[in-house]
Backbone as CSV, one residue per row, in Angstrom:
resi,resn,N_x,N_y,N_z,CA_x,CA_y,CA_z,C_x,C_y,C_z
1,UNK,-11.554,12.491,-25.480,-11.430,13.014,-24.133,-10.734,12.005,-23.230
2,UNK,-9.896,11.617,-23.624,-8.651,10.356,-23.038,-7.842,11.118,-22.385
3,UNK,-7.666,10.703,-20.950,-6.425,11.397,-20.150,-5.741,9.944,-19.605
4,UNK,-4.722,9.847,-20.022,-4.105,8.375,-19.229,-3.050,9.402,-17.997
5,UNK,-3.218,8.592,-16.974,-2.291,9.104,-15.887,-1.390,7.872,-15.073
6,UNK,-0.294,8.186,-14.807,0.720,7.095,-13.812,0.727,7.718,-12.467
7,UNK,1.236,6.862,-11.848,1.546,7.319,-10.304,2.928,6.701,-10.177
8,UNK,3.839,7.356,-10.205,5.134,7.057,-10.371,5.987,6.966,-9.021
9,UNK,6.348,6.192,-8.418,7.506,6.229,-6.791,8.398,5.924,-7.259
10,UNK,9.251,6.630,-6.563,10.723,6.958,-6.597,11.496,7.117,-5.074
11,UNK,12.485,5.600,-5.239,13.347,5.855,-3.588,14.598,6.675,-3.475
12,UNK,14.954,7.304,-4.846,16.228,8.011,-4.335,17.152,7.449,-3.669
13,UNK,17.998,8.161,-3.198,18.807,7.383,-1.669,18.099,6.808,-0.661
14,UNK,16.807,7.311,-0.368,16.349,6.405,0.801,16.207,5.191,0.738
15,UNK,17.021,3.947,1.722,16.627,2.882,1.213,15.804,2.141,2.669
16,UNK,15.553,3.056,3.522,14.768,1.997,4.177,13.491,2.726,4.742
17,UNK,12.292,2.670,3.190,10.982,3.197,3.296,10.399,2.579,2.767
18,UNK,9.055,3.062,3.623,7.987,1.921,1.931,7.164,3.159,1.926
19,UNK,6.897,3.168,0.597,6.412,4.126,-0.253,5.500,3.470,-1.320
20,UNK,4.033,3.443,-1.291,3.149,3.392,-2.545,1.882,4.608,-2.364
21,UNK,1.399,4.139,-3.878,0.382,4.880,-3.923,-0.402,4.405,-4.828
22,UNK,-1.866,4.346,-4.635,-3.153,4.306,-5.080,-4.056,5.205,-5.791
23,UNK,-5.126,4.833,-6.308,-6.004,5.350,-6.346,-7.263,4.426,-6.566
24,UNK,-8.413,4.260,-5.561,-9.150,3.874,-5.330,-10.488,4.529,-5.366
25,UNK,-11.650,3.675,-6.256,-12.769,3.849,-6.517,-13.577,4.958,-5.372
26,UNK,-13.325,3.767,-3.850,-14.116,4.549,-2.996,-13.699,6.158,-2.576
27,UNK,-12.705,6.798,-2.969,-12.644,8.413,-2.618,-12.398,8.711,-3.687
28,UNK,-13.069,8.257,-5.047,-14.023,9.303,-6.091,-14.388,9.245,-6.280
29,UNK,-15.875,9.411,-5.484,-17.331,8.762,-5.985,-17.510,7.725,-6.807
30,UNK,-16.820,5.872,-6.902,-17.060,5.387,-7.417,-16.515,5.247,-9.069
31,UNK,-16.403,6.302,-9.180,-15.413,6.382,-10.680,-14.043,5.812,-10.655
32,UNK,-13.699,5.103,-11.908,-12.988,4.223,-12.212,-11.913,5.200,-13.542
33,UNK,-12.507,5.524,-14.198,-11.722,6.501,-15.330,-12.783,7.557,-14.926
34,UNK,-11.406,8.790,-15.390,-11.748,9.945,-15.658,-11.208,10.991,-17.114
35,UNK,-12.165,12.132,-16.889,-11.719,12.659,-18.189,-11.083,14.645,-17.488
36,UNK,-10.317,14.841,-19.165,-10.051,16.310,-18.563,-10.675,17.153,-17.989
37,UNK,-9.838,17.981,-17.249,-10.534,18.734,-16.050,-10.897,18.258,-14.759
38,UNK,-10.923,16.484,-14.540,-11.789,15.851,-13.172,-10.747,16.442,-12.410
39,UNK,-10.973,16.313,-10.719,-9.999,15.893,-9.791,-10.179,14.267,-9.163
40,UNK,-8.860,13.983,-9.194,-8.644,12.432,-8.559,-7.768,12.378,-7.881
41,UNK,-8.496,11.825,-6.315,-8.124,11.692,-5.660,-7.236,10.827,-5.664
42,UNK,-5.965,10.323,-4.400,-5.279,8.763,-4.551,-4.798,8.825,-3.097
43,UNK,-3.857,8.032,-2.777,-3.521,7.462,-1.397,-2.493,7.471,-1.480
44,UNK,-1.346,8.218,-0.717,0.103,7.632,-0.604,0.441,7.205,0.998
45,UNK,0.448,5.782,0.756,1.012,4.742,2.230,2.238,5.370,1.919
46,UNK,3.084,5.691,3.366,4.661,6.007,3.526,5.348,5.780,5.136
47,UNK,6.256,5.576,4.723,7.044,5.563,6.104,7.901,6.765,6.460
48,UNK,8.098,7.325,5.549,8.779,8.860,6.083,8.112,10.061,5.393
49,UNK,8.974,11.193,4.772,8.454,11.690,4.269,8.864,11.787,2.563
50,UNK,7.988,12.720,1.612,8.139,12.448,0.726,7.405,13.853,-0.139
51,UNK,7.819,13.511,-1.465,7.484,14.673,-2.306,6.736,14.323,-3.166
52,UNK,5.559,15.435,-3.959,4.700,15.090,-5.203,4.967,15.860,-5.556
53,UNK,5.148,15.679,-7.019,5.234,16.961,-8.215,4.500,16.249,-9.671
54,UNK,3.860,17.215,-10.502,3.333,16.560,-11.676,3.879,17.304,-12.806
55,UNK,3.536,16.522,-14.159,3.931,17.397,-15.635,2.834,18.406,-16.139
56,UNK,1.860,18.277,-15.290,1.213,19.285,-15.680,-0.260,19.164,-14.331
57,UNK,-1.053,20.189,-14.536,-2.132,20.493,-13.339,-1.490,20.411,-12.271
58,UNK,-1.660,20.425,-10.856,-1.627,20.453,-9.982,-2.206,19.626,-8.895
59,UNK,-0.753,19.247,-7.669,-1.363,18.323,-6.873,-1.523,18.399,-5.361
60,UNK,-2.157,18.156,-4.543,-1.814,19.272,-3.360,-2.524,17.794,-2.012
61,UNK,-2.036,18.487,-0.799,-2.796,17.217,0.007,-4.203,17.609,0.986
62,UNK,-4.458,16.652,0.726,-6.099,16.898,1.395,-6.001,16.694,2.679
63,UNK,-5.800,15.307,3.212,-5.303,14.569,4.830,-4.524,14.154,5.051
64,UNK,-4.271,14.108,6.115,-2.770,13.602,6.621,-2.948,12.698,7.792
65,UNK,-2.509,11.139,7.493,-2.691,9.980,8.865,-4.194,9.487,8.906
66,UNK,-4.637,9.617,7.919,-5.615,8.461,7.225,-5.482,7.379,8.135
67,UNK,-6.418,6.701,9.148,-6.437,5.578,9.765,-7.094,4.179,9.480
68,UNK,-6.893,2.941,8.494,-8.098,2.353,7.931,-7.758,0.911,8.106
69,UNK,-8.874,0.362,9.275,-8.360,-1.093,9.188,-8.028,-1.896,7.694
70,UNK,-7.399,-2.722,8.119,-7.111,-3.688,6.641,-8.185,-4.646,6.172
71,UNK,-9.453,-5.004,6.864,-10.995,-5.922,6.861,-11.548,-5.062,5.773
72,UNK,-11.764,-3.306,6.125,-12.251,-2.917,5.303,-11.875,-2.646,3.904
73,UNK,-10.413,-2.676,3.634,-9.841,-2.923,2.036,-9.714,-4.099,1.796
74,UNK,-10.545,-5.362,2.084,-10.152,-6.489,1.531,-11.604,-7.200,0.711
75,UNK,-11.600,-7.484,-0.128,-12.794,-7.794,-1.264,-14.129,-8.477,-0.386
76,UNK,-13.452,-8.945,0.571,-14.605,-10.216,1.618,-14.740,-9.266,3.110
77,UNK,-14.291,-8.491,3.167,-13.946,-7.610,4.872,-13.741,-8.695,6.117
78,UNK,-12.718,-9.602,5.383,-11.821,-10.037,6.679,-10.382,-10.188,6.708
79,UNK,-9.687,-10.202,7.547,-8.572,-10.168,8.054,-7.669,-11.023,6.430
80,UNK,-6.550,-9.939,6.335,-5.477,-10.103,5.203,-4.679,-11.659,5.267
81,UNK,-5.092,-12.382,4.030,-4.363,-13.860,3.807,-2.898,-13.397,3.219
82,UNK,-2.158,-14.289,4.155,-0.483,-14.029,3.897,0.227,-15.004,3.552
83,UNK,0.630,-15.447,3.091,1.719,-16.612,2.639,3.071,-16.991,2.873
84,UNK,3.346,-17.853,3.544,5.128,-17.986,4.186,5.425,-19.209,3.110
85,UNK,6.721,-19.081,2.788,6.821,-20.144,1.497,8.050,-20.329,1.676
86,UNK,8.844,-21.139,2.726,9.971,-21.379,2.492,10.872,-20.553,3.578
87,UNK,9.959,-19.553,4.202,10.923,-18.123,4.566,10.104,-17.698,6.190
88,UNK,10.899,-17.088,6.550,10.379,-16.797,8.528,9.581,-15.462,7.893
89,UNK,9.274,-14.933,6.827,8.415,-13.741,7.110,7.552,-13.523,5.456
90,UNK,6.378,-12.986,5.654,5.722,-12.842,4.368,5.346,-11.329,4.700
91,UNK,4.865,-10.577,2.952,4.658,-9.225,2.632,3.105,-8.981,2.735
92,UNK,2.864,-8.021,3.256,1.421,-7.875,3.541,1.219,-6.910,2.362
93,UNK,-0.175,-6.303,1.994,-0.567,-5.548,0.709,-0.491,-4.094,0.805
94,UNK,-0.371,-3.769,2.174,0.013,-2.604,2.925,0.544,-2.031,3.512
95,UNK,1.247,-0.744,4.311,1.827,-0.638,5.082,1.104,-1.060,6.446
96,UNK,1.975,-1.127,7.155,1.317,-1.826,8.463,1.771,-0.725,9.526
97,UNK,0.537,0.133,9.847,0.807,1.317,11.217,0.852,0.326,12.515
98,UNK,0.038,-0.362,12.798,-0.590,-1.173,13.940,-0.747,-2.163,13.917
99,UNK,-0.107,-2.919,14.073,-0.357,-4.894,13.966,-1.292,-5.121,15.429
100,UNK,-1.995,-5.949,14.605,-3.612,-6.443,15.534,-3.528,-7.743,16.335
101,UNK,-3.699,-8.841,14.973,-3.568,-10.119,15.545,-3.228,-10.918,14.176
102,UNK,-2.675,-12.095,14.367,-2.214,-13.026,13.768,-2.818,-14.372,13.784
103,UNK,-2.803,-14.970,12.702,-3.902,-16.279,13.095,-3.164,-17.423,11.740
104,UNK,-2.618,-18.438,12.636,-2.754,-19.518,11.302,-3.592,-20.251,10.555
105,UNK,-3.743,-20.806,9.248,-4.744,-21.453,8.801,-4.209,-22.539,8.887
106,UNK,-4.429,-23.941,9.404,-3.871,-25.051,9.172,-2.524,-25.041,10.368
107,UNK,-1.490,-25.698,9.730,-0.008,-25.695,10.505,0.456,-24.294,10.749
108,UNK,0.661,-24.211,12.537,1.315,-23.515,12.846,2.816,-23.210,13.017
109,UNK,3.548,-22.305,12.781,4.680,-22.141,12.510,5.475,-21.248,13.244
110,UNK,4.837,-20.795,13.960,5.109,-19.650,15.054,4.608,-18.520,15.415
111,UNK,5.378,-17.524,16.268,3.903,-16.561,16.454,4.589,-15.649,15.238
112,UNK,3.577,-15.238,15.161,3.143,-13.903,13.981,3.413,-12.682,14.668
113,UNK,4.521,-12.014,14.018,4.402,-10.574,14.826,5.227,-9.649,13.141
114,UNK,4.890,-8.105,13.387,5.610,-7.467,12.603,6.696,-7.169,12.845
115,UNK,7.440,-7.232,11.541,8.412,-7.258,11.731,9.653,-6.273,10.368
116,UNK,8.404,-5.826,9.708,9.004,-4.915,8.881,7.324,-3.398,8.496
117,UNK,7.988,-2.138,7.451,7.047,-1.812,6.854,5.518,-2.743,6.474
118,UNK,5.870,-3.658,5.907,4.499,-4.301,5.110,4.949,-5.780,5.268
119,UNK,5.117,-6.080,6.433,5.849,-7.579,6.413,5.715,-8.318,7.843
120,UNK,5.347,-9.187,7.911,5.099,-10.170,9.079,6.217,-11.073,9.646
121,UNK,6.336,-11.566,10.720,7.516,-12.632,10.373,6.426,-13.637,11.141
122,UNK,7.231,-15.121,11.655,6.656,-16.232,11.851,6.634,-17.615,11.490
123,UNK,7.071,-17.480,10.159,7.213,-18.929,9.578,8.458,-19.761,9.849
124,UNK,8.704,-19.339,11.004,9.837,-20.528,11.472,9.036,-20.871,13.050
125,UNK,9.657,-23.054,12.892,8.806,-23.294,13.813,10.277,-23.365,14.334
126,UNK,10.092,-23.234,15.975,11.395,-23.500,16.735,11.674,-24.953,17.177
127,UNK,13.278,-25.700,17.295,13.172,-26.515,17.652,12.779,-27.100,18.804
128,UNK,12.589,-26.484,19.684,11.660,-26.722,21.186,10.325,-26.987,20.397
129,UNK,9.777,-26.707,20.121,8.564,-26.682,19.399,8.327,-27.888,18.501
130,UNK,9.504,-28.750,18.043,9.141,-29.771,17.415,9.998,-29.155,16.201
131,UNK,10.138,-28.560,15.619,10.703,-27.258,14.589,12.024,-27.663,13.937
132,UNK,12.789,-27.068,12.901,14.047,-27.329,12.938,14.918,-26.143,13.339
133,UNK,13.631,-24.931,12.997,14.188,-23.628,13.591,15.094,-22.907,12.078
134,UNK,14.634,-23.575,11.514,14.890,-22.906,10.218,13.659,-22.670,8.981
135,UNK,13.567,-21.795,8.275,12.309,-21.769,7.443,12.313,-22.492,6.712
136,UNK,11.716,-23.954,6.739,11.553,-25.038,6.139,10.257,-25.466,5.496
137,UNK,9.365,-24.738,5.688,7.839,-25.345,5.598,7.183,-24.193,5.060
138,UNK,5.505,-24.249,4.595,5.273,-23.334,4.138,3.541,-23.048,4.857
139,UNK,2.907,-21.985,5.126,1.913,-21.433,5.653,1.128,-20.617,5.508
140,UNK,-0.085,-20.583,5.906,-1.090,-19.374,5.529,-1.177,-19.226,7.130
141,UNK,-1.111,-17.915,6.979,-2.199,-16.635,7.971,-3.002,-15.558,8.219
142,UNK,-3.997,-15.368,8.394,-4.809,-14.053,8.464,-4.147,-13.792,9.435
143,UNK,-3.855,-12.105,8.889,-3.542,-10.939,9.941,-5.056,-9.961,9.589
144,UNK,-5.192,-9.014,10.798,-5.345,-7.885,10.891,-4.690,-7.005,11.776
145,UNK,-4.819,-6.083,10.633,-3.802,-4.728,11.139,-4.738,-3.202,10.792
146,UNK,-4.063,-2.150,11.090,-4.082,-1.039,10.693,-3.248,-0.413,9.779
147,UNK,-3.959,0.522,8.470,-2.736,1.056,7.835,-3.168,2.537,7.665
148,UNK,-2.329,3.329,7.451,-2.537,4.309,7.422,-1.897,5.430,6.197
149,UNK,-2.799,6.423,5.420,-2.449,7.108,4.399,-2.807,8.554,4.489
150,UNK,-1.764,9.196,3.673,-2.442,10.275,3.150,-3.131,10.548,2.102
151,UNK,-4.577,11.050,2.137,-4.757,11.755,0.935,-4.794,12.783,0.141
152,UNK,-4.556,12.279,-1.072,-3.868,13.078,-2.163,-5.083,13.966,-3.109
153,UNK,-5.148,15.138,-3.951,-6.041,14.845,-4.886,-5.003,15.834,-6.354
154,UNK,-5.091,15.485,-7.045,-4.495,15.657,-8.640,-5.899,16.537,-9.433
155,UNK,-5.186,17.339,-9.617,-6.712,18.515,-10.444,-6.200,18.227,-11.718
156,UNK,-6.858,17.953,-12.980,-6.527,17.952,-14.077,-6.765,19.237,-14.906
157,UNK,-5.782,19.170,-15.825,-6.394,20.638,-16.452,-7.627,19.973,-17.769
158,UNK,-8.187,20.996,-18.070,-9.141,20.668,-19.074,-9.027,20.655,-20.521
159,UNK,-7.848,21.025,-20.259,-7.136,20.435,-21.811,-5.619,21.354,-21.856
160,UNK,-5.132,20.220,-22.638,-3.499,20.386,-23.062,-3.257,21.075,-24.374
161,UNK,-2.536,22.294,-24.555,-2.363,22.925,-25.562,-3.539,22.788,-26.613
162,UNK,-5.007,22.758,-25.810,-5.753,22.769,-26.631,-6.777,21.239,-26.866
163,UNK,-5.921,20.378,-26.382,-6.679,18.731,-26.653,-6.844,18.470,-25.079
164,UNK,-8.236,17.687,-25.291,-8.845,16.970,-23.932,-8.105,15.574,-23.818
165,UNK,-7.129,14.717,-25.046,-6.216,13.661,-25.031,-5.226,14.333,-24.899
166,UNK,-4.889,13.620,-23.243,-2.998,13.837,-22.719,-2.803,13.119,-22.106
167,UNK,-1.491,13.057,-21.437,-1.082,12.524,-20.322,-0.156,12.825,-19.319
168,UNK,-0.666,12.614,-18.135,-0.054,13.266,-16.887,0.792,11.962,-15.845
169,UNK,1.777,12.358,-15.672,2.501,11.907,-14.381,3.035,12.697,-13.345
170,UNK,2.375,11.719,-12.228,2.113,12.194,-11.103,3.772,11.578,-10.209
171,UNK,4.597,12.104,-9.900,5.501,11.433,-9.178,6.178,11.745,-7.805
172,UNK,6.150,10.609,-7.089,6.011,10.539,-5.633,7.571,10.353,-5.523
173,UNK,8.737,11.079,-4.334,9.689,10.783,-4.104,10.165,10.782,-2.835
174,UNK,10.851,9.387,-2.560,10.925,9.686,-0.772,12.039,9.954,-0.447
175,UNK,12.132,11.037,0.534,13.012,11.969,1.204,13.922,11.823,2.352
176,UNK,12.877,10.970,3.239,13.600,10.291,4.502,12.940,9.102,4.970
């Protein structure tokens, strides 16, 4: 009774989106694997819009603009550790609806603001500042932010030409 499943993204021509998708314990009761027939739920973070289609069962959307600080998806529930390494901006683990606040650990490097989909900038110190004004150095910061998703749920069928072992892909494509 093995069902392996992917979650497949696809940018097409669009090239300036961010597009992932999940599936997380907490919106399916805790379950980690499933078998034929379950429904499983998942999450697609996006910046525009986008399409689902599967190879088999059916997938349809539950919510739309999912609002969820970033404290509460993080293993400890505090504010997201980011890393500048060389560069004026680091990638956060999420999309970022709402940037909160910014905080350095140690050496500061500048202010923290967003500055992309899932991306911070900051790690340049200015030369007024003592700085060279180029990304020279490297830094930690907690952010918190807001991100926001839709959810998804995937119905499985209860068996494939007869067998409860199949496999399904689920694939996400962005549009604009």
């Amino acid at each position: 009774m093995a069902v392996t499943a992917s979650l497949v993204i696809n940018f097409g021509d669009v090239t300036d989106a961010y597009l992932s998708a999940e599936i997380l314990d907490d919106d399916n009761e805790g379950k980690t694997s499933f078998s034929a027939g379950d429904t499983v739920y998942f999450r697609i973070y996006h910046s525009g819009t986008f399409d689902v289609i599967s190879n088999i069962g059916s997938t349809s959307e539950v919510s739309a603009n999912q609002t969820q600080n970033i404290k509460e998806l993080t293993d400890d529930g505090n504010e997201e550790m980011v890393t500048f390494a060389f560069s004026g901006t680091a990638s956060t683990d999420k999309l970022i609806s709402n940037f909160i606040s910014g905080e350095w650990v140690g050496t500061e490097l500048g202010t923290i603001a967003k500055s992309g989909h899932a991306e911070v900038s900051g790690g340049i110190k200015s030369k007024d500042n003592g700085g060279t004004g180029l990304p020279d150095s490297v830094g930690v910061a907690k952010i918190d932010y807001d991100t926001k998703y839709d959810l998804w749920q995937f119905n499985s069928p209860s068996d494939v030409d007869g067998s409860t072992t199949y496999t399904a892909v689920i694939g996400i494509t962005a549009t604009s």
